[in-house]
N, C-alpha and C positions, 0 to 999 in steps of 0.2 A: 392484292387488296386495293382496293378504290378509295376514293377521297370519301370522308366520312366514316371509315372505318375507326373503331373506337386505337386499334392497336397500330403505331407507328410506322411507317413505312421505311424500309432503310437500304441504303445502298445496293444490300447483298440481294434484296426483292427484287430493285429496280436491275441489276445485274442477270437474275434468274429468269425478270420477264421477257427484256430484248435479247436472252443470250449472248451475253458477252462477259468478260472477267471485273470484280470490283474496281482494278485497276483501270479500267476502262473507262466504267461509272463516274470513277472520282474525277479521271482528267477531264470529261464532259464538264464535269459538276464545278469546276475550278478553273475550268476555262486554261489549258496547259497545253492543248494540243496534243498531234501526235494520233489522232483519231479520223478517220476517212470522214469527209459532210456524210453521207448517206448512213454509217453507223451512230456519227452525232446528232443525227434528226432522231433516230430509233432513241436515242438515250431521250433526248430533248421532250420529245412526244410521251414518252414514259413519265417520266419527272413533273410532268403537265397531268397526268390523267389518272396518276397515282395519288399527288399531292404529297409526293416526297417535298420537306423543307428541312435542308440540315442547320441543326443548331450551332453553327458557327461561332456566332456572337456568346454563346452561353460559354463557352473556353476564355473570353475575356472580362467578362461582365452578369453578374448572378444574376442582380436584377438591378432595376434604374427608377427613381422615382421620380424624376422629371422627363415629361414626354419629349418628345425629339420629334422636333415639324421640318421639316424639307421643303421650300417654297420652290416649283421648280415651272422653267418657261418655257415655251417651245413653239416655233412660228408652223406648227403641226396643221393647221387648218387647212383643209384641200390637197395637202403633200403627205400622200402613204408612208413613203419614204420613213417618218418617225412612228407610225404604229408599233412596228417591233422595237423603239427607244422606248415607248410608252408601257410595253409590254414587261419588259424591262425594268423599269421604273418598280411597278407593280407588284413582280415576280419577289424584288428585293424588299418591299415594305411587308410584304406578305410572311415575309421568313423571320423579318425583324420586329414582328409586330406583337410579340410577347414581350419588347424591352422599349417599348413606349413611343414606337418611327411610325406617322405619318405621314403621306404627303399633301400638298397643296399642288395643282397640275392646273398650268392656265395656259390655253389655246389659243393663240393669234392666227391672224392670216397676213403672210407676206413680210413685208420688214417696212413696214412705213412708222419710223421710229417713236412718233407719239401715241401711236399705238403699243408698240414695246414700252416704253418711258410709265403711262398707268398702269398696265399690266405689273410691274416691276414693284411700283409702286403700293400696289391692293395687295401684291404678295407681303410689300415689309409691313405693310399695316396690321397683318396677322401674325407680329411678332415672330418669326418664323425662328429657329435654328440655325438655319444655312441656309444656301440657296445653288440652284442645281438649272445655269439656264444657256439656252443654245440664240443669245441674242447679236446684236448689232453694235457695231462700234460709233456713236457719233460724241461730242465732247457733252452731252447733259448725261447720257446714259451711262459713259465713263466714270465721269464725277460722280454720279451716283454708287455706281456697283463697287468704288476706292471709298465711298467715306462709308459704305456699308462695312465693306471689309476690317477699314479700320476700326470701326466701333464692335468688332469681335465675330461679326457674323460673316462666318466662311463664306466662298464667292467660287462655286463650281464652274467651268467653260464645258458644255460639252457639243459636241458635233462640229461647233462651229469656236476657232479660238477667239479670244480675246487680249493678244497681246499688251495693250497699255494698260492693262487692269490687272491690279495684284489679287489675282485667283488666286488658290490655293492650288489648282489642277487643270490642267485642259484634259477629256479623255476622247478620239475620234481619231476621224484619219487624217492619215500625213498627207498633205492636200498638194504639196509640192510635188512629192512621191508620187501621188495618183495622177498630175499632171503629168510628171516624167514618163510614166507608167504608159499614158495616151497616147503620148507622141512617140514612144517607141513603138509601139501597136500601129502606130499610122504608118512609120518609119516602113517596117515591116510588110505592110499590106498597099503602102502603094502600088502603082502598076501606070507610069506615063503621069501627065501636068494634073497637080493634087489644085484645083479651084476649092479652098475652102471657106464656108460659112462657120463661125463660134456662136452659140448659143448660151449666153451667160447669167448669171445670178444678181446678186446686188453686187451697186457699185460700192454699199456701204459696210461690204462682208468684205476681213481683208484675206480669208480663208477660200474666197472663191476666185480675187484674183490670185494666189498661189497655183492652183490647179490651170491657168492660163501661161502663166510663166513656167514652169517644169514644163510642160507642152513642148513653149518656144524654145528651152533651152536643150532641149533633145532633137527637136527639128534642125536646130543650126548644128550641135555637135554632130548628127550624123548626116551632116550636108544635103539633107532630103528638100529639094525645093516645092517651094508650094506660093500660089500665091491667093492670099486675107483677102477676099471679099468683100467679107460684110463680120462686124459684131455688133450683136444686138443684146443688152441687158431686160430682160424680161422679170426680174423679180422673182423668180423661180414661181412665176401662174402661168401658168397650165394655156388660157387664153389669150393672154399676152404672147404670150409665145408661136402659140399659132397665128397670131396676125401676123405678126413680124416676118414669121418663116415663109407662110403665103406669100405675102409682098416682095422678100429679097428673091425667094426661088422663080417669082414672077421676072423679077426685075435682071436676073443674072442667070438664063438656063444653064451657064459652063459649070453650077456647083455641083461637084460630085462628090463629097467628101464634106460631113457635119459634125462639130465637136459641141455636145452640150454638158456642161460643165454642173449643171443639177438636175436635181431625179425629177421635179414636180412639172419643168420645161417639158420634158420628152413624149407627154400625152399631144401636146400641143403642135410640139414639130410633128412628131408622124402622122398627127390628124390632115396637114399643112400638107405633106408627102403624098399621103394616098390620094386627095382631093387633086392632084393635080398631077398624078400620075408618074409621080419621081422616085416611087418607092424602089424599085429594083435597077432604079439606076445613079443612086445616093446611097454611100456607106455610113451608118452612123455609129458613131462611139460616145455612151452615155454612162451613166452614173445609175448604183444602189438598182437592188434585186426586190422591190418592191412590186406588188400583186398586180397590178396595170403595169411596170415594166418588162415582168417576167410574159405575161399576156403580147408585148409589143413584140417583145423578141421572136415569140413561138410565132405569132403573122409575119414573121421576117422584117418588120420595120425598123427591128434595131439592129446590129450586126453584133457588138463588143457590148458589154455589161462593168464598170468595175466597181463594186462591194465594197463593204468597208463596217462589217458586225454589226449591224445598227444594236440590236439586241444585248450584247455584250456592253455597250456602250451606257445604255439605261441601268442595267444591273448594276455595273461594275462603281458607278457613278454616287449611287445611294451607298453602298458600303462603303466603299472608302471617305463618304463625307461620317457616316456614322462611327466608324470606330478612330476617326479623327476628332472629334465630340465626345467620344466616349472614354477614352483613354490618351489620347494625346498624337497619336499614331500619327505620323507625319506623310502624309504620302506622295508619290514621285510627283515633279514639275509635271511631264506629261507623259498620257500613255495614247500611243497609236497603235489603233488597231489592223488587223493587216487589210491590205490590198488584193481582192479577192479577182481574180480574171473569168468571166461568165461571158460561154458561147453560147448558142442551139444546144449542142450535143452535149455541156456538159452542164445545162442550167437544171 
């Protein structure tokens, strides 16, 4: 049956369409694991073009007379990267939207914090429920998202943590872990004197120096010499990024070896690569399986891919603020998502 169909779609359909057991269905549908990617896209793509929505919520809550707003942030503008958070997002209001869940979705670009700071701002103006945001750490935006908190209104971290602000949740990847993750990957793949360039995020993300430091601390534990170049913070744009990488790859031919540390840099550096003919002779190891990354990979400009669910992250994100609102449900300090390793051969 297809979306629009007057009669409900239910597991055992969506089971019978991709052939595979309910068992299957459900761990797709509850995110459990235990499922090959390639059969979890068949569930995925089904659950999309069925219009399966399981009534989850309806086991805790009949029905709700006060609606439930979700104001939620995301420096999304120009970084694919969070489409499928976005998607995400979506997928979950979609399901929840017989028991009164909304969202509010405001787009930034970059992290230029008074840009964050209004944004943050136009969300609590609309009264919101909660708040569901992938922002910046500076001491206004702090202050703010702590006296939100205290005046009742939950305060979601996602993608990006927010250590000094009493969230309720961080949900995203363990950013130390995917740094550790890099540097054993380097570890592994060198081959003779590693000259490397870091291509980094904001200085004002403290989740994007984590992913710098796991790096360094697997480089020194496994004795792998290399010697830092150059790091450049670009903001995670795109052409920021490519000036920078232009100039250093101008200024230093011995790099051979590129670590950028966010997804929306990587268009920029490999634009930087090909233009000056360093592509097959610069190994890169980047972040998140995004449509222009996945693209960059298949030209060979990137080598290493690591992942990190964006999608899971939007879903998972809305639910747990909702039946925390709705019932009391308390839920965990923080969920990381896993760290996903993407080649050529197995993207």
């Amino acid at each position: 049956r297809k979306r629009g169909d007057t009669m409900a779609v239910t597991i055992k359909d969506i089971a019978a369409a991709v052939g595979v057991s309910r068992g299957t269905v459900d761990r797709v549908i509850n995110h459990r694991g235990g499922v090959s990617e390639e059969v979890a896209a068949r569930v995925e793509q089904a659950v999309e073009e069925m219009g399966y929505f399981p009534n989850r919520a309806g086991r805790i809550l009949a029905a709700r007379k006060k609606p439930v707003t979700i104001g939620c942030l995301l420096p999304s503008d120009k970084i694919t990267f969070f489409h499928d958070v976005i998607r995400g997002f979506f997928r979950a209001e979609r399901e929840l939207s017989d028991f009164g869940v909304s969202l509010r979705l405001k787009e930034v670009r970059g992290y230029d914090p008074e840009i964050h700071l209004a944004a943050l701002r136009e969300l609590l103006a609309e009264n919101v429920s909660a708040l569901c945001v992938a922002t910046i750490e500076t001491p206004e935006i702090t202050a703010l998202l702590n006296q939100t908190a205290a005046e009742g209104v939950p305060v979601a971290a996602i993608n990006i943590d927010l250590p000094h602000v009493n969230r309720l949740f961080y949900i995203g990847s363990n950013y130390l872990a995917g740094g550790r993750t890099a540097g054993g990957l380097l570890s592994l793949m060198a081959k003779g004197p590693v000259s490397l360039f870091v291509v980094a995020g904001s200085s004002n993300i403290h989740s994007h120096h984590l992913r710098i430091e796991g790096f360094a601390q697997v480089m020194k534990e496994k004795e792998t010499a290399y010697t830092l170049v150059d790091v450049q913070v670009t903001q995670d744009d795109s052409e920021v990024a490519y000036e920078a990488t232009k100039r250093v790859l101008q200024e230093h031919p011995e790099i051979n070896y590129i670590y950028i540390t966010t997804s929306g840099s990587a268009p920029g550096v490999c634009r930087a690569l090909e233009e000056l003919e360093r592509k097959k002779r610069v190994t890169v190891i980047a972040f998140d399986d995004n449509k222009e990354n996945k693209r960059l990979m298949k030209e060979g400009s990137i080598d290493v891919l690591l992942c990190q669910e964006s999608f899971r992250q939007g879903y998972d994100a809305i639910n747990h603020l909702f039946y925390y609102l709705v019932d009391g449900t308390v839920p965990k300090a923080e969920y990381f998502t896993h760290t996903v390793i993407k080649i050529g051969e197995n993207l």
